[in-house]
C-alpha positions as CSV (number, residue, x, y, z in Angstrom):
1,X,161.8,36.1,3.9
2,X,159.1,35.8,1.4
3,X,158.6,31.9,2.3
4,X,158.9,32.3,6.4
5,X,156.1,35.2,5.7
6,X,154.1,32.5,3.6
7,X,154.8,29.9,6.1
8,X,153.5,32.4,8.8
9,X,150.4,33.4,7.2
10,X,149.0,29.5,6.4
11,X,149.9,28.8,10.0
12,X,147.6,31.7,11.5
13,X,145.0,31.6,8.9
14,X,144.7,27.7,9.3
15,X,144.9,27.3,13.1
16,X,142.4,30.0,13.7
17,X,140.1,28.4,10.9
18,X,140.5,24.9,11.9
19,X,139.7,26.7,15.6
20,X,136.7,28.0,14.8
21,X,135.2,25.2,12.7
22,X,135.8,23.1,15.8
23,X,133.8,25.5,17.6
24,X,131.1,25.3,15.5
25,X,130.6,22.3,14.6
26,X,130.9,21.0,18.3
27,X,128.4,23.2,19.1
28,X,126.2,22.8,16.6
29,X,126.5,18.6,17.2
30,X,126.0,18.9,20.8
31,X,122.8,20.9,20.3
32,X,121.9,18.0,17.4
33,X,122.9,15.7,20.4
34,X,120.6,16.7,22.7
35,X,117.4,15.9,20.6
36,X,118.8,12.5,20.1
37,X,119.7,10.4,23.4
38,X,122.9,8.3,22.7
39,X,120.8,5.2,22.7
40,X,118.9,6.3,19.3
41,X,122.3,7.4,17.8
42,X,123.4,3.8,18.4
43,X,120.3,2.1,17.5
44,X,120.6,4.0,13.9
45,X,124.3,3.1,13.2
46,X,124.8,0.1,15.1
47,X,122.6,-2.6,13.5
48,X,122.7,-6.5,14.2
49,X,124.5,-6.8,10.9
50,X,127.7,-4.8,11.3
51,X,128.5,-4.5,7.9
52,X,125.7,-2.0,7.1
53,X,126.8,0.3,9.9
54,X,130.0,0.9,8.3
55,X,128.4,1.2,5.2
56,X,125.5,3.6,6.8
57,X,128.6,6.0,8.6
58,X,130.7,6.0,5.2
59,X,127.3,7.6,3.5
60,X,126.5,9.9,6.5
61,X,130.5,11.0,5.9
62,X,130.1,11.6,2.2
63,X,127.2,13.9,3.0
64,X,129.0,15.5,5.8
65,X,131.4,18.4,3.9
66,X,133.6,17.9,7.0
67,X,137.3,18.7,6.7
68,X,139.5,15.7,8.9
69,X,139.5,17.8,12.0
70,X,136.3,19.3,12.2
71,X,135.1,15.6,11.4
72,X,137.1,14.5,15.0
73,X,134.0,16.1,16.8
74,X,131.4,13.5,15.6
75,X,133.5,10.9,15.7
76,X,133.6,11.0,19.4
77,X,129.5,11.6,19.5
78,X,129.8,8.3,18.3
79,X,132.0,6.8,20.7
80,X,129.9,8.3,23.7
81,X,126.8,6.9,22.2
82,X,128.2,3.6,22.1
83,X,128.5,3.2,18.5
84,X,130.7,0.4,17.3
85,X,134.6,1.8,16.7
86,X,134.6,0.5,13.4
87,X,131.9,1.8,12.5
88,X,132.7,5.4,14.1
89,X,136.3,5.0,12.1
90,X,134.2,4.6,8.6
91,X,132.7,7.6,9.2
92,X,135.7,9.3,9.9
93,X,137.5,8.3,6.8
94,X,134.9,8.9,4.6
95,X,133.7,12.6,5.8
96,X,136.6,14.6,4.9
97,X,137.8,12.3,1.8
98,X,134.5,12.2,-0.4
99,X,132.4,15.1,-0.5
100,X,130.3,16.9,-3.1
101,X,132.6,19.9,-4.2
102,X,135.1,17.5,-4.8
103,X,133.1,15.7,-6.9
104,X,132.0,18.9,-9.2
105,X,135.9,19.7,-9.3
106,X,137.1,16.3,-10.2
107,X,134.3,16.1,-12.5
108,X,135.1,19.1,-14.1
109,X,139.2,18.7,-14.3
110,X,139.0,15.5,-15.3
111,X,135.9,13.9,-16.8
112,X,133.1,11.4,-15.3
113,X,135.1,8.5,-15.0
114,X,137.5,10.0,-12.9
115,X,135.0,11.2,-10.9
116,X,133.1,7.8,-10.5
117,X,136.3,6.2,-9.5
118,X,137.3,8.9,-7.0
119,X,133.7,8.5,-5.4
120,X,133.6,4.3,-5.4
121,X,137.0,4.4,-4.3
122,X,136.7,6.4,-1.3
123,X,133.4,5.0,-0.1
124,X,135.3,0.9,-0.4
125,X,138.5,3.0,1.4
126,X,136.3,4.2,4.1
127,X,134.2,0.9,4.2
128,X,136.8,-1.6,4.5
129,X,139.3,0.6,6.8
130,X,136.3,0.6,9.4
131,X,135.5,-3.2,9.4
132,X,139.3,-4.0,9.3
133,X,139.8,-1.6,12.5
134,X,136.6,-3.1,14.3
135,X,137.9,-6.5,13.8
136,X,141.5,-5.6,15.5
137,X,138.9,-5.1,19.1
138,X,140.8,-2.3,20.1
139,X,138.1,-0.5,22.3
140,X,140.6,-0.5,24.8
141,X,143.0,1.9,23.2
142,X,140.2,4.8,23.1
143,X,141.3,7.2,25.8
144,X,138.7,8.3,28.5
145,X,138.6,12.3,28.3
146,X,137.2,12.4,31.4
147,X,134.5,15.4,30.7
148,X,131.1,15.0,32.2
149,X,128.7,13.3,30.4
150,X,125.2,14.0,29.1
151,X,122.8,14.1,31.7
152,X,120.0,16.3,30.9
153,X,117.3,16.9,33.3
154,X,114.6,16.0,30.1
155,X,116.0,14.7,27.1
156,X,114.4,15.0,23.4
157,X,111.9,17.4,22.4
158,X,111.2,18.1,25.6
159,X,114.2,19.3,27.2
160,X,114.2,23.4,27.2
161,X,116.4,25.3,25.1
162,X,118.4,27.0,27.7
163,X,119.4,24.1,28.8
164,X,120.4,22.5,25.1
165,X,122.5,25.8,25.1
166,X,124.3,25.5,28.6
167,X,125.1,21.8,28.1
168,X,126.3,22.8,23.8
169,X,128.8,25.6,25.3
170,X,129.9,23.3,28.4
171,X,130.3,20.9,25.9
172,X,132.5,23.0,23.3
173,X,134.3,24.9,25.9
174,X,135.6,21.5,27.5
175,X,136.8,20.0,24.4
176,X,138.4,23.1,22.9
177,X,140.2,23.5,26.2
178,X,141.8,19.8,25.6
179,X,142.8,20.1,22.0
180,X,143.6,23.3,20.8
181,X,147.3,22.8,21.9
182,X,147.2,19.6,19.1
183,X,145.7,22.1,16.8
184,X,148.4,24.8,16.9
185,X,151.5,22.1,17.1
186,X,149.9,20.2,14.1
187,X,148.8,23.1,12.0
188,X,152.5,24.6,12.7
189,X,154.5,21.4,11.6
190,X,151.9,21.7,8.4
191,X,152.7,25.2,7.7
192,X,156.5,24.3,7.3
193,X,156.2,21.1,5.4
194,X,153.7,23.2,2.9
195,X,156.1,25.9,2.7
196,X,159.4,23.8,2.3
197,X,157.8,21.0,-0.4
198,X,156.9,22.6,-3.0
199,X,155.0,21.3,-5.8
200,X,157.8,20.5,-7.9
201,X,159.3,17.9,-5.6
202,X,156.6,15.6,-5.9
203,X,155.8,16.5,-9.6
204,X,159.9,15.1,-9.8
205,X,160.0,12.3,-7.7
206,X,156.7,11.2,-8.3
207,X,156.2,11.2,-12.1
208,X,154.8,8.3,-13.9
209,X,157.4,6.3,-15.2
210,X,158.6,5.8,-11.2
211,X,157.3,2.6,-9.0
212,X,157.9,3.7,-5.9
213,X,155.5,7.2,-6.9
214,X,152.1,6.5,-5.4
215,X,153.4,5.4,-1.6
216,X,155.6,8.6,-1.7
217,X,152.6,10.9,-3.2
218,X,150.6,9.3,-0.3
219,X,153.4,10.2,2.5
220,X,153.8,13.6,1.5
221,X,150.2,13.9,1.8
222,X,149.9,13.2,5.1
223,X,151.9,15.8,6.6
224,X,149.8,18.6,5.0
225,X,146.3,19.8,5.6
226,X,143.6,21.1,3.2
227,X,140.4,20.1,2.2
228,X,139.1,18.6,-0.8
229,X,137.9,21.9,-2.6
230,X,141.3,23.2,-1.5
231,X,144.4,20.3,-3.0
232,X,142.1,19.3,-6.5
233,X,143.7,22.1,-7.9
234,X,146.9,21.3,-6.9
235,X,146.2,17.7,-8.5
236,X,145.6,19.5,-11.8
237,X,148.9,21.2,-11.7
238,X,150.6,17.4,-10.6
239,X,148.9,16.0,-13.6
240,X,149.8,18.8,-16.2
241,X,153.6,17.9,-14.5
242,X,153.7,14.3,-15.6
243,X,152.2,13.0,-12.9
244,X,149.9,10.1,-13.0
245,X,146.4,10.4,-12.3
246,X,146.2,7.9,-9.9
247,X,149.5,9.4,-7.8
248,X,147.8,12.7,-8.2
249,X,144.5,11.3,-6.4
250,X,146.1,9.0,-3.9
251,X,148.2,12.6,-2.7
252,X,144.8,14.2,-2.7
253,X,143.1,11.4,-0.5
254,X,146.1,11.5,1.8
255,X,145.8,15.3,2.5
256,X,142.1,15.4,3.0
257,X,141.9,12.0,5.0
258,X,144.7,11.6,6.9
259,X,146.1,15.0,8.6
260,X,148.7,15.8,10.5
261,X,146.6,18.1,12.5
262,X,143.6,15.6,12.7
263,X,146.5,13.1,14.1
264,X,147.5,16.0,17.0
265,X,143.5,16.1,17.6
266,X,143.0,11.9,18.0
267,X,146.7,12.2,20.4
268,X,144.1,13.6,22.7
269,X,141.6,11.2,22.0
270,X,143.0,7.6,21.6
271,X,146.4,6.1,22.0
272,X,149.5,6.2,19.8
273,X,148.8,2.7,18.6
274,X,145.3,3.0,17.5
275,X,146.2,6.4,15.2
276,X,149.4,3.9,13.5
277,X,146.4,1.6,13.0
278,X,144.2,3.9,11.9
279,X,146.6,5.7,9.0
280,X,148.5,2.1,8.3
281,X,145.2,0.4,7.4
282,X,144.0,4.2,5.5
283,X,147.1,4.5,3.8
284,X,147.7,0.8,2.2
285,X,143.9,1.8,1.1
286,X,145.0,4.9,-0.7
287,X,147.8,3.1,-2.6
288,X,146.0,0.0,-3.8
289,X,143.1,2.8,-5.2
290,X,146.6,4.8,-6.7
291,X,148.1,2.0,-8.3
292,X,144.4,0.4,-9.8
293,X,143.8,4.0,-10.9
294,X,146.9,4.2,-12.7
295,X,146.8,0.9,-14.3
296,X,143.0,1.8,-15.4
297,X,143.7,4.9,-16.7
298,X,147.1,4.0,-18.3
């Protein structure tokens, strides 16, 4: 009874948080949005030279303490503004995985070095993933959500603020409407998985001396959802377990950057297909940066 009542209480408090971060942060983009037509969004991030638009969105993500679903939101600013998908997908990787608390934790727990790595790491994860994805041309797989688009009657500095206000809770209101059912079905498989696998399974299957422990550290991860501040010190206790570093971090990288909930949002968002793509091409990332950090660290 103790566990369902655990189970029961992540579910509630994480649905209604991930819920109203969505809220928010819709909200607050779409009134960002409206000082900055879709054409200036794409003229920043999609440059002649691909390359540093993937690099530009992976440092926009870093500086962005998004967690993966309240990152979703963006990510589709980008798609409407006609921003490259590869370049949109960098951005997405690299929000929720790298950010600044995370950093100060890892830094903390585990020295510079760590920290350095964890940092680089991500940023060539998030990198790479979106140049591979925007290679595979898969435009084509992005679904159409079929809301209304921009159209202010004056766009910029000009355009009044009750109108940047209608259009922001529009806006929200439409999207909310089309995802919060992914939110609760996600968040709820999440809940179970987080109540049912404890620490100690991964801390006994995963432990250093096993080949097979960073590709299982990273497939655990996926199921559950936290954010970077929230799993480091859940790495600690893996560590102080006789786990490796590196199959701590690469379990940490797949809970902040590849969610089951932020997989239930993009259902809603892009076809089956391009979210296999999307957490195939993440997830071989995450293990290469597990096994090197292992076979760095010792």
């Amino acid at each position: 009874m103790e566990k369902l009542n655990g189970i029961i209480e992540f579910f509630i408090y994480d649905t209604v948080k991930i819920l109203l971060l969505l809220v928010v942060i819709i909200f607050v983009v779409s009134i960002i949005r409206s000082f900055l037509p879709p054409q200036r969004i794409k003229q920043i991030l999609a440059r002649n030279n691909e390359y540093v638009g993937n690099v530009l969105a992976s440092l926009l993500g870093i500086i962005t303490p998004f967690c993966s679903c309240s990152a979703v939101p963006l990510f589709l600013g980008f798609i409407e503004a006609g921003v490259p998908l590869g370049v949109t997908f960098s951005f997405l990787v690299a929000s929720p995985m790298i950010n600044e608390v995370a950093l100060v934790l890892l830094l903390g727990m585990f020295g510079w070095k760590v920290a350095l790595m964890y940092i680089g790491s991500g940023l060539i994860i998030a990198i790479v993933s979106g140049i591979f994805i925007g290679k595979l041309k898969v435009e084509k797989l992005v679904k159409d959500l079929g809301h209304q688009e921009m159209r202010p009657t004056k766009l910029g500095l000009s355009m009044p603020w009750k109108e940047r206000f209608n259009y922001a809770a529009n806006y929200t209101f439409g999207i909310i409407a089309k995802v919060w059912i992914y939110v609760v079905i996600g968040v709820g498989v999440g809940a179970w998985i987080h109540g049912y696998v404890p620490a100690d399974f991964l801390a006994q299957y995963a432990s250093a001396d096993k080949w097979y422990a960073v590709p299982l550290a990273t497939i655990i991860g996926i199921p559950l959802y936290s954010n970077a501040a929230g799993v480091i010190p859940l790495v600690s206790a893996l560590v102080e377990k006789g786990v490796s570093t590196g199959t701590a971090l690469a379990f940490m990288m797949a809970v902040t950057a590849l969610s089951l909930p932020e997989f239930m949002i993009l259902k809603r968002i892009m076809k089956t297909r391009l979210i296999l793509i999307f957490a195939g091409v993440v997830g071989v990332g995450i293990m290469f940066t597990g096994y090197l950090f292992n076979y760095i660290l010792g």
